[in-house]
ZADO-1210 file (C-alpha; in nm, 4 decimals, padded with zeros to 6 digits):
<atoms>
<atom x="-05.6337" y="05.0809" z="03.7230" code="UNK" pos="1"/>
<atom x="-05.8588" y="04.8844" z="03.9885" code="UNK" pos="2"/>
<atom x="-06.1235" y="04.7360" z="03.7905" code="UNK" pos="3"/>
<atom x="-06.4709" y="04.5048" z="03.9234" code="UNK" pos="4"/>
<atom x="-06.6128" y="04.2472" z="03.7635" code="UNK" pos="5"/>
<atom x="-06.8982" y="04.3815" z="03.5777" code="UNK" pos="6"/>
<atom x="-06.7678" y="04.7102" z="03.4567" code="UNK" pos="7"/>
<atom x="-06.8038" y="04.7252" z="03.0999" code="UNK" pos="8"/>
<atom x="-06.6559" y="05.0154" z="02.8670" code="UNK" pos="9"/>
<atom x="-06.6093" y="05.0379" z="02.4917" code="UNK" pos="10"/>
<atom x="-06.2959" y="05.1033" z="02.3237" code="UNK" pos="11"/>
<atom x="-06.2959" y="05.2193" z="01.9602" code="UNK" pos="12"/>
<atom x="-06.6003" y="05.0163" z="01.8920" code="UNK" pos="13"/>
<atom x="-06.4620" y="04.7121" z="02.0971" code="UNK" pos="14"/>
<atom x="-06.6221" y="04.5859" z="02.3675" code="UNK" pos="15"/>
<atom x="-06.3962" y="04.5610" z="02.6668" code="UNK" pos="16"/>
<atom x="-06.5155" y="04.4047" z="03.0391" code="UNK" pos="17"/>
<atom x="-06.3601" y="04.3325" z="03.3593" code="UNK" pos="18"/>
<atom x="-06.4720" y="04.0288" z="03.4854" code="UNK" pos="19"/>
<atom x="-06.3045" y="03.7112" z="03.7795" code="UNK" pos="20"/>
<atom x="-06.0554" y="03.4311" z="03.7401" code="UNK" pos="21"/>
<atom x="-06.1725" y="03.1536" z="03.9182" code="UNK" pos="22"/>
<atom x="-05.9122" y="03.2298" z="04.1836" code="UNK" pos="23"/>
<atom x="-06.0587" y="03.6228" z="04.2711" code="UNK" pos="24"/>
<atom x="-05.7993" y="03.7266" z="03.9758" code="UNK" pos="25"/>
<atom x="-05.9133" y="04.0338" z="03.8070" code="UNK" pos="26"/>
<atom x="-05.9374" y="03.9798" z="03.3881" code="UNK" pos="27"/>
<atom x="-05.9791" y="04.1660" z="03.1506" code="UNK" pos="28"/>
<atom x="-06.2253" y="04.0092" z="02.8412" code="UNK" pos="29"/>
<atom x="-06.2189" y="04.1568" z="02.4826" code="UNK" pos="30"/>
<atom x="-06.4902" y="04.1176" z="02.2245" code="UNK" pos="31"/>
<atom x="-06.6907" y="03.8085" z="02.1366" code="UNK" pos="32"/>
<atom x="-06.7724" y="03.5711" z="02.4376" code="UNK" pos="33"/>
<atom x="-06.6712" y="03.2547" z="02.1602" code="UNK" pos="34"/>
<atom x="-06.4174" y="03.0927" z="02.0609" code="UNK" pos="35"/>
<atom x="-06.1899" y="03.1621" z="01.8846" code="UNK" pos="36"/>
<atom x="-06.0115" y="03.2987" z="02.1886" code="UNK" pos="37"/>
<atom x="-05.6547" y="03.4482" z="02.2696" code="UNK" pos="38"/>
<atom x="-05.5182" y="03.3871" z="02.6145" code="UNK" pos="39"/>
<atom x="-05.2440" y="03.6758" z="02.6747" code="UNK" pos="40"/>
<atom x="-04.9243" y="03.6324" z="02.9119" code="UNK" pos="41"/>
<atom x="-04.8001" y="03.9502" z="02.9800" code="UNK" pos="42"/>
<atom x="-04.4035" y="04.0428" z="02.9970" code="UNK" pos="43"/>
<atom x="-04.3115" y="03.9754" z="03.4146" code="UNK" pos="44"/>
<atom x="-04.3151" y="04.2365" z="03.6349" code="UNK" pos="45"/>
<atom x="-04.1525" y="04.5847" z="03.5052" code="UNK" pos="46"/>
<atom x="-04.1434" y="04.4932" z="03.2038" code="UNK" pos="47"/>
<atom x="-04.5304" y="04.4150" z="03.2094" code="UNK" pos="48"/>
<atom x="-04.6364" y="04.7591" z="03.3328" code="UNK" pos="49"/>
<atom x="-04.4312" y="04.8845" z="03.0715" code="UNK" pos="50"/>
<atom x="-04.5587" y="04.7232" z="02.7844" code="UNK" pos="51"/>
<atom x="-04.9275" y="04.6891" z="02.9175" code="UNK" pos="52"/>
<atom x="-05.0613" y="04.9238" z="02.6196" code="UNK" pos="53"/>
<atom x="-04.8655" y="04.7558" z="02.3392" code="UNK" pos="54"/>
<atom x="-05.0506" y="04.4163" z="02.4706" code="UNK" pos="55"/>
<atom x="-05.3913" y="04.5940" z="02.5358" code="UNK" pos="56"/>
<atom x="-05.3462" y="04.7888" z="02.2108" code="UNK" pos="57"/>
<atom x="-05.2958" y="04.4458" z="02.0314" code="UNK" pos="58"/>
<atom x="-05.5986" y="04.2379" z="02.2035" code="UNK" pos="59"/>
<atom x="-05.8308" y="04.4929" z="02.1070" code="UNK" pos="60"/>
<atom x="-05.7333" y="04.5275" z="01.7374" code="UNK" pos="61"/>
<atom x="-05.8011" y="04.1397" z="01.7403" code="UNK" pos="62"/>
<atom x="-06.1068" y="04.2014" z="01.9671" code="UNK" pos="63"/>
<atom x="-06.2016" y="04.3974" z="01.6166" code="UNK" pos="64"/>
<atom x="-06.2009" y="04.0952" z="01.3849" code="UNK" pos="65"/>
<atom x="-06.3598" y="03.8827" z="01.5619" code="UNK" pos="66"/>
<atom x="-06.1146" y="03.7218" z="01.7578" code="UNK" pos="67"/>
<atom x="-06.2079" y="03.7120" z="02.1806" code="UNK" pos="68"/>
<atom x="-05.8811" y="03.7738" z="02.4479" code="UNK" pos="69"/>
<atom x="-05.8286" y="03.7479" z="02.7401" code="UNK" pos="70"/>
<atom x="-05.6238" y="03.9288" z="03.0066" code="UNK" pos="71"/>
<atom x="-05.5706" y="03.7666" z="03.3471" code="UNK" pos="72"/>
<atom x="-05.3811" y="03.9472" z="03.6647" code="UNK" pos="73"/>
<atom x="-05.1970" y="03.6624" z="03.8180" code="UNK" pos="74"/>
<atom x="-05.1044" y="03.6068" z="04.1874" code="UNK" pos="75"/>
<atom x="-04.8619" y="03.9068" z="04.2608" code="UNK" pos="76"/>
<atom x="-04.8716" y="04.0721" z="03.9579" code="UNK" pos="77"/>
<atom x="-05.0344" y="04.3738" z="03.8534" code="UNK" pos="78"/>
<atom x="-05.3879" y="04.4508" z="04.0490" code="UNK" pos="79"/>
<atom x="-05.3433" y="04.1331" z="04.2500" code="UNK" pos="80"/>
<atom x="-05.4259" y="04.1980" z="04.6400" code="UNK" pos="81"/>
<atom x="-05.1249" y="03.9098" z="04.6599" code="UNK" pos="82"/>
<atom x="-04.8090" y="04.1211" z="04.7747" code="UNK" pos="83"/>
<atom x="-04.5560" y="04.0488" z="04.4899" code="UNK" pos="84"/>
<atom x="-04.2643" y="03.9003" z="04.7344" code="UNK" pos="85"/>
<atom x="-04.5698" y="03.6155" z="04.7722" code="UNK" pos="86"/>
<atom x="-04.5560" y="03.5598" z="04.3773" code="UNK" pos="87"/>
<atom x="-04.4645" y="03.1824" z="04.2912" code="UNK" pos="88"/>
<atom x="-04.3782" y="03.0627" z="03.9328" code="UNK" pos="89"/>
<atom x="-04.6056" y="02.7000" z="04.0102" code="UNK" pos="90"/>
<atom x="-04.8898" y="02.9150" z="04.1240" code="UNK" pos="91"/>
<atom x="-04.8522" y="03.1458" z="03.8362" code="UNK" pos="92"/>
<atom x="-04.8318" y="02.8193" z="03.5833" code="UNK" pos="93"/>
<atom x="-05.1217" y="02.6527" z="03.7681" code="UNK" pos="94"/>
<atom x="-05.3330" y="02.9975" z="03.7963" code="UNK" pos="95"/>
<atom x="-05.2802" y="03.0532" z="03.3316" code="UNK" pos="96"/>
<atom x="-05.3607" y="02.6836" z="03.3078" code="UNK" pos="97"/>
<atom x="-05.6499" y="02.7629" z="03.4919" code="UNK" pos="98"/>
<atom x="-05.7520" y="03.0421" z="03.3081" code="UNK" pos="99"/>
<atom x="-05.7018" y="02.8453" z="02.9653" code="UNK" pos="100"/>
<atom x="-05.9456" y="02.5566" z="03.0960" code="UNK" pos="101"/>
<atom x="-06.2412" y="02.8154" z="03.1518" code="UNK" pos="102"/>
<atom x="-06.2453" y="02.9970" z="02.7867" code="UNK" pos="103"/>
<atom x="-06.4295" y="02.9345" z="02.5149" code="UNK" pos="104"/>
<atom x="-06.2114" y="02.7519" z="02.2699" code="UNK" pos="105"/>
<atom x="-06.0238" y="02.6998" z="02.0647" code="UNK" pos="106"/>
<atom x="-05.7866" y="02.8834" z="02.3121" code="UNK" pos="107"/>
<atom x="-05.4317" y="03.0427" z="02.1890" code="UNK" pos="108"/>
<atom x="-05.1718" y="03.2393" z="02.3820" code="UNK" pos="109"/>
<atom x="-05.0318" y="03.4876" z="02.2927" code="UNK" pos="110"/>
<atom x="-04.7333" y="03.6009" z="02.5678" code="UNK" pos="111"/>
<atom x="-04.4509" y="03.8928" z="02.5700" code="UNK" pos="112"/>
<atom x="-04.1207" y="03.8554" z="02.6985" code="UNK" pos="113"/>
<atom x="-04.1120" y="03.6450" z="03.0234" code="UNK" pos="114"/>
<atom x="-04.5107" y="03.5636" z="02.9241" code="UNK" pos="115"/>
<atom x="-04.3541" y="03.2884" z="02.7608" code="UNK" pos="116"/>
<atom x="-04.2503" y="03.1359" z="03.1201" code="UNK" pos="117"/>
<atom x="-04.5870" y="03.1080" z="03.2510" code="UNK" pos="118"/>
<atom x="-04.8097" y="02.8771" z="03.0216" code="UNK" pos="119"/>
<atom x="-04.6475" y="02.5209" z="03.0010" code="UNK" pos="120"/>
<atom x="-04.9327" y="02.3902" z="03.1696" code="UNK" pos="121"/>
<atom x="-05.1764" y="02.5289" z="02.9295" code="UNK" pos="122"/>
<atom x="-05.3455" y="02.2996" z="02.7302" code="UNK" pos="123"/>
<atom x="-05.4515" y="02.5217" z="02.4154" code="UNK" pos="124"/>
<atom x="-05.4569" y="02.4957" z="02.0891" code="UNK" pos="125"/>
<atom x="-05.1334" y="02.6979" z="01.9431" code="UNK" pos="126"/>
<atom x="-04.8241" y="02.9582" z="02.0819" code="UNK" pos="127"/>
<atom x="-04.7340" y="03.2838" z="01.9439" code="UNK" pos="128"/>
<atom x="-04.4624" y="03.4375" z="02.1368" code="UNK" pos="129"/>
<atom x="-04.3264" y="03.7763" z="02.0871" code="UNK" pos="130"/>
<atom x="-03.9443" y="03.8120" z="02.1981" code="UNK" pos="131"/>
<atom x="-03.9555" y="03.5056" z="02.3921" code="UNK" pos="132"/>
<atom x="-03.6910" y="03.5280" z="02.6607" code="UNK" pos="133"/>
<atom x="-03.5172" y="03.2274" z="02.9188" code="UNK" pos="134"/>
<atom x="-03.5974" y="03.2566" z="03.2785" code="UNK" pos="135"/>
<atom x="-03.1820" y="03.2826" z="03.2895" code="UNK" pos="136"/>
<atom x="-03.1742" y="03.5852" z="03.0461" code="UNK" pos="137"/>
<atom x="-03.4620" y="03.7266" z="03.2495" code="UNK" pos="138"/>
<atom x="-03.3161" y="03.6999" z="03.6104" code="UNK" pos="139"/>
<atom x="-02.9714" y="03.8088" z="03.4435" code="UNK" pos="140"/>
<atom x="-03.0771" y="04.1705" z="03.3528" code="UNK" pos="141"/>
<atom x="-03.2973" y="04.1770" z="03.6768" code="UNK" pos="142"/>
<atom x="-02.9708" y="04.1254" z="03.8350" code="UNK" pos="143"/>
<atom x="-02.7672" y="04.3704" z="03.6207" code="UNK" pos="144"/>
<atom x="-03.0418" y="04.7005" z="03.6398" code="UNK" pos="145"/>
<atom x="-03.0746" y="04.5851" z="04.0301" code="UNK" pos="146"/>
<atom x="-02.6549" y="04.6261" z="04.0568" code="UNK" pos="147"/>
<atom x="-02.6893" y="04.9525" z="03.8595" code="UNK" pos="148"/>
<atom x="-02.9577" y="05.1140" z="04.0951" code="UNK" pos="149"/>
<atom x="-02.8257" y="04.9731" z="04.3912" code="UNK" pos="150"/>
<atom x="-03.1305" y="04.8812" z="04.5680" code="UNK" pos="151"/>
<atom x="-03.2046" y="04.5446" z="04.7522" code="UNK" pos="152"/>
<atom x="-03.4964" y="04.5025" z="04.5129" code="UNK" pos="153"/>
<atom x="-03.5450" y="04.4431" z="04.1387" code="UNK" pos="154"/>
<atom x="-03.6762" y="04.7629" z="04.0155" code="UNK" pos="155"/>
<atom x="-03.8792" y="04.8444" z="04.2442" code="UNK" pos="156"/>
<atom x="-04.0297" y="04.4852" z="04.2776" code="UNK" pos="157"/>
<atom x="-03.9916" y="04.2912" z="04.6069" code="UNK" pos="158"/>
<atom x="-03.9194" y="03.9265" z="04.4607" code="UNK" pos="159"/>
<atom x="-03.8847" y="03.6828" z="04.6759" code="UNK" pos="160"/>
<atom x="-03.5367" y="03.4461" z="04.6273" code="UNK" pos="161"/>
<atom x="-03.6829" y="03.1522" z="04.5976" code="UNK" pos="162"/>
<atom x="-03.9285" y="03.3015" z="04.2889" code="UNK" pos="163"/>
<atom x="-03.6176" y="03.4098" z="04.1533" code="UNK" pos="164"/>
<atom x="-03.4399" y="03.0638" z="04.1546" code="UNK" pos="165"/>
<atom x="-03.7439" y="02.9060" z="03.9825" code="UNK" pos="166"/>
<atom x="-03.7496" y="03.1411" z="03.7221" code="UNK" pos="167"/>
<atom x="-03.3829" y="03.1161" z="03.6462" code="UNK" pos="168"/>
<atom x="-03.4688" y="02.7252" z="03.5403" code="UNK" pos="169"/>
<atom x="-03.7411" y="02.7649" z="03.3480" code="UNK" pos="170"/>
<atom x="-03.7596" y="02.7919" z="02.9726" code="UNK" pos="171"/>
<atom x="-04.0295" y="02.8891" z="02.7266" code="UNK" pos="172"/>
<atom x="-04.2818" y="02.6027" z="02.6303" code="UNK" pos="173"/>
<atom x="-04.1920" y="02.5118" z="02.2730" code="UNK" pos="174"/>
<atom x="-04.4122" y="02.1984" z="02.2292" code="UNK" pos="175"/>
<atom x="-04.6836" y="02.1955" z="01.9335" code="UNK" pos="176"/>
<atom x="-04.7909" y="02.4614" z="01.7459" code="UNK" pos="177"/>
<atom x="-04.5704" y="02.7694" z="01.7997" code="UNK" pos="178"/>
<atom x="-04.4609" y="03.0995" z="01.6260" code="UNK" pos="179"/>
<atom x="-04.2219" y="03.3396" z="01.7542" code="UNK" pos="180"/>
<atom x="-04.1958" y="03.6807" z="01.6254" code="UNK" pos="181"/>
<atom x="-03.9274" y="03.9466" z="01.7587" code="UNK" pos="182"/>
<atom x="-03.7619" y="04.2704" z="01.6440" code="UNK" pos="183"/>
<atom x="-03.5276" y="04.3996" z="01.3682" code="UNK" pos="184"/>
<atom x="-03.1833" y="04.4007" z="01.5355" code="UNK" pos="185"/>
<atom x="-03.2556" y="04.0924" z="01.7410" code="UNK" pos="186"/>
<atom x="-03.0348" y="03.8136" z="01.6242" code="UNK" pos="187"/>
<atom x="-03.2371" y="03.5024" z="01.7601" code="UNK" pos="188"/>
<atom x="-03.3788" y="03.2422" z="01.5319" code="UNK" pos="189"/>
<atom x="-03.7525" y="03.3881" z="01.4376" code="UNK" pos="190"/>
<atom x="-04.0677" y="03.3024" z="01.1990" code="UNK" pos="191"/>
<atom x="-04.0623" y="03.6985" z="01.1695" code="UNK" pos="192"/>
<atom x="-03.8532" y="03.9975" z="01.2396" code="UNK" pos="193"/>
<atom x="-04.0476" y="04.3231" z="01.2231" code="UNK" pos="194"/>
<atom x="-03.9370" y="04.6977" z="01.3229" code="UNK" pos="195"/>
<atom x="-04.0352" y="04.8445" z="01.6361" code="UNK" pos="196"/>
<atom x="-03.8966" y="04.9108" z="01.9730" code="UNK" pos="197"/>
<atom x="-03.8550" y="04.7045" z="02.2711" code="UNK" pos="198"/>
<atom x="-04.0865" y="04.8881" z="02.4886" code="UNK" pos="199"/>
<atom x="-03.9931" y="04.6694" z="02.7914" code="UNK" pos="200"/>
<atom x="-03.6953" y="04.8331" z="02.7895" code="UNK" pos="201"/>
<atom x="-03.8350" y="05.2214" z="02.7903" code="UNK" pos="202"/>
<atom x="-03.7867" y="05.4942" z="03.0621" code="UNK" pos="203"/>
<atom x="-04.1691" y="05.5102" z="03.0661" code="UNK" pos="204"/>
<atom x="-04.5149" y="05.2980" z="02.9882" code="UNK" pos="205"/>
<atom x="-04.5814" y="05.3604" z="02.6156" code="UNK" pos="206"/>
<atom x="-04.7972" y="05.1847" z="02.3494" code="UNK" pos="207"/>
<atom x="-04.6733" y="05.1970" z="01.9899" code="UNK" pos="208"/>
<atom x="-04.9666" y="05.1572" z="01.7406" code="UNK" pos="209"/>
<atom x="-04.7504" y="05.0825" z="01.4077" code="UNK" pos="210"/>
<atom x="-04.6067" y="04.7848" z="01.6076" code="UNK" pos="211"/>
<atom x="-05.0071" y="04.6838" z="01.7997" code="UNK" pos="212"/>
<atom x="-05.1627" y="04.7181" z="01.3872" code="UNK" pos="213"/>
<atom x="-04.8917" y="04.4652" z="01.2596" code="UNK" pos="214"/>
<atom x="-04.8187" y="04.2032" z="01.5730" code="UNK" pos="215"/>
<atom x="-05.2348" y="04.2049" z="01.5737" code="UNK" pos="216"/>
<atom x="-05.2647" y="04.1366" z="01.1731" code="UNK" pos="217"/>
<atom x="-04.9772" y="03.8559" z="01.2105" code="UNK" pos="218"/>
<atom x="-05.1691" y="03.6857" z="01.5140" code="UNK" pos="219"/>
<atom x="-05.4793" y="03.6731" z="01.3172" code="UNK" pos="220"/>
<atom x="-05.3372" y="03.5494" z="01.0684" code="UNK" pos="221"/>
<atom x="-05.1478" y="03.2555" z="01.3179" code="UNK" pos="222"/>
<atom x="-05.4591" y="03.1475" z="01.4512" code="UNK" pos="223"/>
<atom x="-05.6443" y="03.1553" z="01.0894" code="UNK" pos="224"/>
<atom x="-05.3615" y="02.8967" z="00.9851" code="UNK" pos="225"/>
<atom x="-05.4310" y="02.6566" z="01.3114" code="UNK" pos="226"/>
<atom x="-05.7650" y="02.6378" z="01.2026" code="UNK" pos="227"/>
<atom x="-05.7049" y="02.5297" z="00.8694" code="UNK" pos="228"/>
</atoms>
């Protein structure tokens, strides 16, 4: 969906706007203009368009307590007029920490999947991860569905090699306050396991509001706990 900054719609009773990064970015703002605030980092690439209304879904149930988000397109991804092969992981890093620096804090992120890659130059106040993932698992099954389809691409996204080799390297940021949550059948250390399905890993976009109502209720309750 091409948005402009300025539109404003409501959702559910929640007020939802488009408005600019500092760097021509389109974001997305939900609810209150103050702090508290949740800074999202969306899953990378596929995986981001396919769980888009899970993370949407989840930032306006929050948006409904009281609790501001944010949604930022960064360089290559998404809306961006940046073609993805131009995508870097230092300008994506530089572009969240960016975005982190202008809202109204305290500031927490909240990031899905390969989200977790992107905000080690954030300076906010706390982490909640959901399925956090290594840049090495991540490139691995880029590699493996691109060897199934047998295209020169990585499902349908032109990523340039040298994006590739920086993601392979990097790891999620697990300095200060953190909380990882992922799904019943995952085996990975956790603070929580709760049911749902990986949507990054569906045919098609879909949202899943069971799984929005209960990752919203335990971010709410993360960030209630930083405060304290």
């Amino acid at each position: 969906m091409q948005i402009k900054a300025g539109d404003r719609f409501g959702v559910a009773g929640v007020t939802q706007r488009a408005e600019r990064c500092a760097n021509g970015e389109a974001m997305l703002r939900f609810g209150p203009a103050q702090g508290p605030t949740v800074l999202a980092a969306a899953a990378l690439f596929e995986e981001g368009n396919r769980t888009r209304a899970l993370l949407v879904e989840v930032l306006r149930r929050l948006a409904a307590r009281g609790i501001g988000a944010a949604l930022p397109d960064l360089p290559g991804q998404n809306d961006s007029l940046v073609p993805t092969a131009d995508a870097r992981l230092a300008e994506w890093r530089a572009a969240f920490a960016a975005v982190a620096a202008e809202l109204p804090g305290p500031v927490h992120v909240v990031a899905l999947r390969g989200g977790a890659l992107l905000d080690a130059e954030a300076r906010v106040a706390s982490r909640w991860y959901l399925s956090p993932v290594s840049g090495a698992a991540q490139v691995r099954e880029w590699r493996r569905v691109r060897a199934l389809g047998g295209a020169a691409d990585y499902a349908g996204n032109a990523i340039d090699e040298a994006m590739v080799a920086a993601l392979a390297a990097a790891e999620p940021w697990v300095a200060g306050p953190l909380r990882v949550v992922r799904l019943d059948g995952d085996p990975r250390a956790a603070d929580r396991h709760v049911p749902g399905a990986p949507l990054w890993r569906a045919s098609e976009p879909r949202g899943d509001a069971a799984l929005a109502r209960v990752l919203a209720d335990d971010i709410a309750a993360w960030i209630e706990r930083c405060a304290t």
